[in-house]
C-alpha positions as CSV (number, residue, x, y, z in Angstrom):
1,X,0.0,0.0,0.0
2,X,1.5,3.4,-1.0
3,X,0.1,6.3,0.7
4,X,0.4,10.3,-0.5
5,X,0.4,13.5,1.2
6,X,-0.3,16.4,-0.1
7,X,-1.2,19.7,2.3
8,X,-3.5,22.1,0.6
9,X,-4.0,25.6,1.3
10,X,-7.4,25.4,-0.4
11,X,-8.6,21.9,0.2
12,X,-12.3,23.0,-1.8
13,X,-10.5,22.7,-4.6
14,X,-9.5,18.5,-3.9
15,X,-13.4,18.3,-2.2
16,X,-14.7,19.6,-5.8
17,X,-12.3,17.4,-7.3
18,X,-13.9,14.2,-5.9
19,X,-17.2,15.2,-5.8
20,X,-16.8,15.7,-9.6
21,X,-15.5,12.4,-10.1
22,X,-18.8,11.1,-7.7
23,X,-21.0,12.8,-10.3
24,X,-19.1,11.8,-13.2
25,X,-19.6,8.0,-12.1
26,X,-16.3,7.8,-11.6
27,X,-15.7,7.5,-7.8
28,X,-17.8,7.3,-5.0
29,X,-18.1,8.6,-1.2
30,X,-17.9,5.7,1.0
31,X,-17.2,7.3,4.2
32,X,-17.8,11.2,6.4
33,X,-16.1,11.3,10.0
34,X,-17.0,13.6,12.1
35,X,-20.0,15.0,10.1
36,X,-23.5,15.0,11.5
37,X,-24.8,13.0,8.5
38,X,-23.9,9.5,7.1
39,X,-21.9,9.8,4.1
40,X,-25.1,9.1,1.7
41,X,-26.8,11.9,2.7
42,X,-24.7,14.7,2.6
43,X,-24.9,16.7,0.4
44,X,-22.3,18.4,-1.6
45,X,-23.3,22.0,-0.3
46,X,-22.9,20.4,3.2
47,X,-19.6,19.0,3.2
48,X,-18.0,22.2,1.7
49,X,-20.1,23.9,4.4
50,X,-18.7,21.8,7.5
51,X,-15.0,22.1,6.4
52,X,-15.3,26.2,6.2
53,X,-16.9,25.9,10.0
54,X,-14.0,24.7,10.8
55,X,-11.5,26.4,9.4
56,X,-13.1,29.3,10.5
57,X,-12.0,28.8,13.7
58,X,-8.1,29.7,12.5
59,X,-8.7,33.1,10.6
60,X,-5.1,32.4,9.6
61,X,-5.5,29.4,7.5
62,X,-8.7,29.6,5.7
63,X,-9.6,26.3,3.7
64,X,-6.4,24.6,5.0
65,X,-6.3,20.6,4.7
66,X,-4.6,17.7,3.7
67,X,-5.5,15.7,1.1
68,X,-4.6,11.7,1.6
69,X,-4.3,9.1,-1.3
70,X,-3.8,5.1,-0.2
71,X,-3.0,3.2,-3.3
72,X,-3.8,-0.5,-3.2
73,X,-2.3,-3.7,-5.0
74,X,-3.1,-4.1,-8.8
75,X,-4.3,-7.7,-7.6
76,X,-6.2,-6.0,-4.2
77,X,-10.1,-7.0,-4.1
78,X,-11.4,-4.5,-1.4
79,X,-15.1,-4.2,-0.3
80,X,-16.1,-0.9,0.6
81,X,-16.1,-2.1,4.3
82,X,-13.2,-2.7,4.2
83,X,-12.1,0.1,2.7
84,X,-13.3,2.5,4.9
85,X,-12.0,0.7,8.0
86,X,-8.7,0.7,6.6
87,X,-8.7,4.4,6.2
88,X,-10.2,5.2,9.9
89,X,-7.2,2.9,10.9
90,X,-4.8,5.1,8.9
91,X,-6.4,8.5,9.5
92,X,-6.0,7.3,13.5
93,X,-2.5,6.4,13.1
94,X,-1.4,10.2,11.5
95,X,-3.6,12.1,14.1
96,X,-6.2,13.1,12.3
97,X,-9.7,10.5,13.7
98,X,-11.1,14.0,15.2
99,X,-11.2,15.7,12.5
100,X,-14.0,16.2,9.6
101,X,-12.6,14.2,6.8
102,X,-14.3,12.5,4.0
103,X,-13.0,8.9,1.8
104,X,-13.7,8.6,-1.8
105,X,-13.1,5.4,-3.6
106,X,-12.1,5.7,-7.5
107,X,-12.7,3.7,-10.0
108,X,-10.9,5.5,-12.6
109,X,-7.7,3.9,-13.0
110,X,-6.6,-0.1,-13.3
111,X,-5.6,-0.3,-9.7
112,X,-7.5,0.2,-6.2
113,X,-7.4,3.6,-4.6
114,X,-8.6,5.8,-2.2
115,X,-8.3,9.5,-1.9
116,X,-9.2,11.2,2.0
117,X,-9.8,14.8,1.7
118,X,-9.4,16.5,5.5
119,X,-9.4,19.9,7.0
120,X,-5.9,20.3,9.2
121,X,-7.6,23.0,11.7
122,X,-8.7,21.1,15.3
123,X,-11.6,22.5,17.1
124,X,-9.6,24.1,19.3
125,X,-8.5,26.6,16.4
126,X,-4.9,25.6,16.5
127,X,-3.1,24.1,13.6
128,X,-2.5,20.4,12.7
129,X,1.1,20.6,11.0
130,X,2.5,17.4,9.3
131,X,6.1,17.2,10.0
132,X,8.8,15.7,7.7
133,X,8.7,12.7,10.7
134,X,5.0,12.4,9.7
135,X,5.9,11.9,5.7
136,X,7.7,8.9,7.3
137,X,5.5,7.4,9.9
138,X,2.9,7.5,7.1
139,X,5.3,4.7,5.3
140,X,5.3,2.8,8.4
141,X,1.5,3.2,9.0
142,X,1.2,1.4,5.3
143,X,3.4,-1.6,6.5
144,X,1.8,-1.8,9.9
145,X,-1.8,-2.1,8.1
146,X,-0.6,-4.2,5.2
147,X,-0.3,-6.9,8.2
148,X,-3.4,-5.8,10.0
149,X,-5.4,-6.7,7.1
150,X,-3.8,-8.9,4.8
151,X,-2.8,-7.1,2.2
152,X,-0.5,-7.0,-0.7
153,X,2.9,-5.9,0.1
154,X,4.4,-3.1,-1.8
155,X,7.4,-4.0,-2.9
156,X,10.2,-1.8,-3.6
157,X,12.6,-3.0,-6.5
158,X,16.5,-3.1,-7.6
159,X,17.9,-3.4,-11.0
160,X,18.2,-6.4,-10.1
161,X,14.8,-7.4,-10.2
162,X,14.8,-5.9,-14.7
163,X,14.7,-9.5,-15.9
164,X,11.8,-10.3,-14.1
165,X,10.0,-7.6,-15.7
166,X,11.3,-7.5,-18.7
167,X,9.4,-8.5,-21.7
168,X,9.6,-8.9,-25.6
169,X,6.2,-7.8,-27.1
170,X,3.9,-5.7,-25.0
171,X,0.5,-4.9,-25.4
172,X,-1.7,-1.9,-26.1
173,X,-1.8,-0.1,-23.0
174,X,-5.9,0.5,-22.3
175,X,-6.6,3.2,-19.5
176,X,-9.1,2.0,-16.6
177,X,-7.2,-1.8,-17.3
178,X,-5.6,-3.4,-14.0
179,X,-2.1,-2.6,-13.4
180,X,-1.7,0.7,-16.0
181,X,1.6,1.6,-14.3
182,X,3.0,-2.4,-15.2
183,X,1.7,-1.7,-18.4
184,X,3.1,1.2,-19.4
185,X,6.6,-0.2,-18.0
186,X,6.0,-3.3,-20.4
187,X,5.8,-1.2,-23.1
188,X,9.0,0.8,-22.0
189,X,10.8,-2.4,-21.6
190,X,10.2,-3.2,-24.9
191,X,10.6,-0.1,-26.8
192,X,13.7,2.0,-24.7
193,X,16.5,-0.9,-25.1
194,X,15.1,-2.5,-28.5
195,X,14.1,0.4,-30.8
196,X,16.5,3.1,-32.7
197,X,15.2,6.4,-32.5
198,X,17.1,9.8,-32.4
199,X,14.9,12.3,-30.9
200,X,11.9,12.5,-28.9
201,X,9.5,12.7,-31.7
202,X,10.6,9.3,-33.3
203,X,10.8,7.7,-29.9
204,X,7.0,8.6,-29.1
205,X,6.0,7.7,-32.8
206,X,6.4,4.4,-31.9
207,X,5.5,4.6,-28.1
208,X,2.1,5.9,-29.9
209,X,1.4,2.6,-31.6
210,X,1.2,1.2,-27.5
211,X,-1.3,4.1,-26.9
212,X,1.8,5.8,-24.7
213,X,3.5,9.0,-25.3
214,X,5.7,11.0,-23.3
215,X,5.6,14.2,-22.3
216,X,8.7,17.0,-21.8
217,X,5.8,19.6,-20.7
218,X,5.9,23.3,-22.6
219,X,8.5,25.1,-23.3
220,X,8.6,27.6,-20.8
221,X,7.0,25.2,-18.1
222,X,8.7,24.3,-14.8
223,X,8.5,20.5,-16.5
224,X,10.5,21.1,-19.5
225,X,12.9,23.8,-17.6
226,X,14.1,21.1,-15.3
227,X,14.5,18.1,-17.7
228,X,11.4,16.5,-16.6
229,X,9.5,13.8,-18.5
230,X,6.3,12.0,-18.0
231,X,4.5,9.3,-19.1
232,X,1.0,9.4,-20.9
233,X,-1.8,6.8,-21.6
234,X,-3.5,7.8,-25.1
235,X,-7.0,8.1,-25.3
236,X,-8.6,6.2,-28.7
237,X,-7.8,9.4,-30.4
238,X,-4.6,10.1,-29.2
239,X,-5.2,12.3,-26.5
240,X,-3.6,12.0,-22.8
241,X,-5.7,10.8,-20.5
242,X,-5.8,10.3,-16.5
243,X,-2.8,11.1,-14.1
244,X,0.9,10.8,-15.6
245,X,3.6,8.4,-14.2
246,X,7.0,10.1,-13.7
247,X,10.4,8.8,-16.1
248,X,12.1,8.5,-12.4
249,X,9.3,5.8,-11.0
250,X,10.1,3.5,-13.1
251,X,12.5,0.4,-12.7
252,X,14.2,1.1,-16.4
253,X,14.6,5.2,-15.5
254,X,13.4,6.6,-19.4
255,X,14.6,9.9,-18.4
256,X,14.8,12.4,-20.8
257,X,18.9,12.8,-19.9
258,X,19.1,9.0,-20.3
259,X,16.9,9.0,-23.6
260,X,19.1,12.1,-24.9
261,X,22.2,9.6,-24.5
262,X,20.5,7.0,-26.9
263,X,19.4,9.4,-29.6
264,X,23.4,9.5,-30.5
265,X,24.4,6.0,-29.9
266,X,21.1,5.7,-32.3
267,X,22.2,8.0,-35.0
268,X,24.6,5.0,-36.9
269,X,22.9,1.6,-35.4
270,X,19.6,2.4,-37.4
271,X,21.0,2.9,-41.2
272,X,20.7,-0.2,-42.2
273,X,17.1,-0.1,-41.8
274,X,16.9,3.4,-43.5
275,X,17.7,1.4,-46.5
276,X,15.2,-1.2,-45.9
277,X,12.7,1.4,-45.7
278,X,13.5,3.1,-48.6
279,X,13.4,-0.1,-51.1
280,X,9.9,-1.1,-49.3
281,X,8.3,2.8,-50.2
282,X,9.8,2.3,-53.3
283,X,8.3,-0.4,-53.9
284,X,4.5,0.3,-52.6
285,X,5.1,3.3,-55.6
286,X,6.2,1.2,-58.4
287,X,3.8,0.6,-61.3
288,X,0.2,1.6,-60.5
289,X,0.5,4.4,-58.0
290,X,-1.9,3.6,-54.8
291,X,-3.7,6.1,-52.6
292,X,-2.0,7.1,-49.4
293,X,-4.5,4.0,-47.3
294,X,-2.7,1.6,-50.0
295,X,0.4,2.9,-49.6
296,X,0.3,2.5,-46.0
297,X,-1.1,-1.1,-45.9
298,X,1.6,-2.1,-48.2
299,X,4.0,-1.0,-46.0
300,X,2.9,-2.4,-43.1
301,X,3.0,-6.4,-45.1
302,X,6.9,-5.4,-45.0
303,X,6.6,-4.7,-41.3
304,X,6.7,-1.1,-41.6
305,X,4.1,0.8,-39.4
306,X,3.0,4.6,-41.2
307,X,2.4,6.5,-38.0
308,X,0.9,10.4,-38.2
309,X,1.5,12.0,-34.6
310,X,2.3,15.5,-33.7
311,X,6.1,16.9,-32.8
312,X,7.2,18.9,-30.0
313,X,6.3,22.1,-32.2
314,X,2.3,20.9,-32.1
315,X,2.5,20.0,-35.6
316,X,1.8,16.6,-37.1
317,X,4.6,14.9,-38.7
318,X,4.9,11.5,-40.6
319,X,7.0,8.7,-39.3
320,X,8.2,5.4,-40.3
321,X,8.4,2.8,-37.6
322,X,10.4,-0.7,-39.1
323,X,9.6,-3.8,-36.7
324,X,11.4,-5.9,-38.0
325,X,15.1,-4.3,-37.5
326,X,13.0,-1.7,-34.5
327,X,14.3,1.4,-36.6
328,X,12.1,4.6,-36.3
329,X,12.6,7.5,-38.8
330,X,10.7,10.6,-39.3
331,X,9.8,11.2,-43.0
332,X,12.2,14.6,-43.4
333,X,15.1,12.2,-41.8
334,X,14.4,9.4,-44.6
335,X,16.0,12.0,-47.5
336,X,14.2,14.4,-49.6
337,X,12.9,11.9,-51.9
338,X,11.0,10.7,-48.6
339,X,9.6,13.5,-47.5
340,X,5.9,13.6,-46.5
341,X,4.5,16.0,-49.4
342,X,6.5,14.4,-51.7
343,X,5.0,10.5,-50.9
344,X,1.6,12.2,-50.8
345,X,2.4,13.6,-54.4
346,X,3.7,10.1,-55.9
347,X,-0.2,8.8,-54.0
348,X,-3.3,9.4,-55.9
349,X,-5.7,11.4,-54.6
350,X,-8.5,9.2,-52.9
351,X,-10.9,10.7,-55.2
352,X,-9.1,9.9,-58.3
353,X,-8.7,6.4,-56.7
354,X,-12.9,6.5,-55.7
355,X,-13.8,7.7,-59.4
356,X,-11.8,5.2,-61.1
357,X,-13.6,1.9,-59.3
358,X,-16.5,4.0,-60.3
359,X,-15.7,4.1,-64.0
360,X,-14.6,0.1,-63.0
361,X,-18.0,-1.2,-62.0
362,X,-19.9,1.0,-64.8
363,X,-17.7,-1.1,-67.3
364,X,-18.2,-4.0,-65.6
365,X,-22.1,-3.6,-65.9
366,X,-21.9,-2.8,-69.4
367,X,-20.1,-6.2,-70.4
């Protein structure tokens, strides 16, 4: 069980959060300590109401709280019972069981979690302060209550433990699936150390294919200032979806520093497969020119995957991903020949393509 912390100097904003994701269908409110209600009958209006009361009583921290998250085992099958004695037992342990607080269980992501949104102001008006010793007994609460009731251990791995995790085709990651974390690592596992890509842009081009990207963040952001990267699941249409994992959690370390050190080792391992990839476009030209669908399907009977997505700049960009010799090229690194609005040109239009079946079958029905 891996708990979070995180003090908020305006804890409406995580109770509107949840609530959101109650009305959404999303999560629901299982528990409300220290309200004068059950749980299921509060209303929103009421909660928000019964946190301000008591904040009020500290004019210097207005809408002060903490907002807890316990994250459960991938495997974890938790009752709601359950559930919420696990998080009295836990909300006891860091100090907090006379206090209003209220437990929502989520259901949008592939493992079991809880998030416990609490105001840190006691009745007496003074200040509940978490402590850098309380970030600590937190862990040690989660081990303690891992025993208590049974449940999975959180394991904490070395390099040692890459084999074990380690595998040679991964599948499509699918957001709200168990386990999106192990997932996304599957896919990193098999596309850091087995592809050849040179820059960011080629290196998600194929991460896309897994319904993964990652992200450096804008370009003036605190993200991309720092070096920072994180990792995405893709919607069906490409788009990010739910909470991002951080290059530093996991077990393989895809930073953007260690990525940066591959895109040169990269830069000579892949040309043999640039040539490959020119004779198979080539090819998929010769003779009767197809539309751009054809061109593509031909290419992908030669292993080669045609992949649109946008780079860093927000524009799309065309790439050619080789699975056979795991070579990724954008179309402007292929040669000028290659280029994107040059293929499109050697295509025909899928008009010309639609009238001439049309003309086809009128023949056809003459004969």
């Amino acid at each position: 069980m891996h708990p979070k912390i995180k003090p908020k100097k305006n804890i409406l904003v995580s109770l509107r959060y949840n609530e959101k994701k109650v009305a959404e269908g999303k999560a629901e409110r299982i528990s409300a300590e220290n309200f004068l209600k059950d749980h299921d009958k509060l209303t929103r209006d009421e909660i928000i109401t019964r946190f301000r009361q008591r904040s009020s009583f500290n004019e210097r921290l207005p809408d002060h709280g903490v907002h807890f998250s316990l994250n459960f085992g991938k495997t974890e099958k938790l009752d709601n019972e359950k559930m919420v004695r696990i998080a009295d037992r836990y909300m006891t342990g860091m100090g907090f069981e006379d206090e209003p607080y209220i437990a929502y269980r989520h259901t949008d992501a592939g493992h079991t979690h809880l998030h416990i949104v609490a105001t840190n102001v006691r009745a007496d008006g003074s200040r509940l302060d978490l402590k850098p010793r309380d970030y600590l007994a937190s862990y040690l609460l989660c081990k303690q209550l891992e025993r208590e009731f049974s449940l999975e251990k959180a394991e904490k791995l070395t390099p040692g433990d890459k084999p074990r995790f380690a595998v040679e085709h991964a599948q499509r990651v699918h957001y709200g699936d168990p386990g999106l974390k192990h997932a996304i690592s599957d896919v990193l596992n098999t596309v850091v150390d087995h592809y050849k890509y040179t820059n960011l842009d080629e290196f998600n081009a194929i991460l896309k294919q897994y319904n993964v990207t990652a992200n450096p963040g804008q370009e003036h952001s605190r993200l991309h200032k720092v070096g920072g990267l994180l990792y995405h699941a893709l919607d069906a249409d490409g788009n990010r979806i739910g909470v991002p994992i951080k290059a530093s959690l996991f077990l393989l370390k895809p930073t953007l520093k260690n990525l940066e050190q591959r895109f040169t080792q990269n830069q000579q391992l892949r040309e043999s497969s640039r040539e490959r990839i020119h004779t198979a476009i080539d090819w998929a030209l010769a003779g009767r020119a197809p539309d751009w669908t054809g061109f593509t399907k031909s290419l992908e009977k030669d292993g080669i995957a045609v992949i649109t997505a946008k780079n860093q700049d927000g524009h799309d960009g065309v790439f050619f991903v080789d699975h056979v010799q795991k070579a990724a090229f954008s179309s402007e690194k292929l040669g000028p020949a290659y280029r994107e609005e040059v293929l499109r040109n050697r295509c025909v239009p899928e008009q010309e393509i639609a009238q001439q079946q049309l003309q086809e079958q009128k023949i056809n029905l003459r004969i």
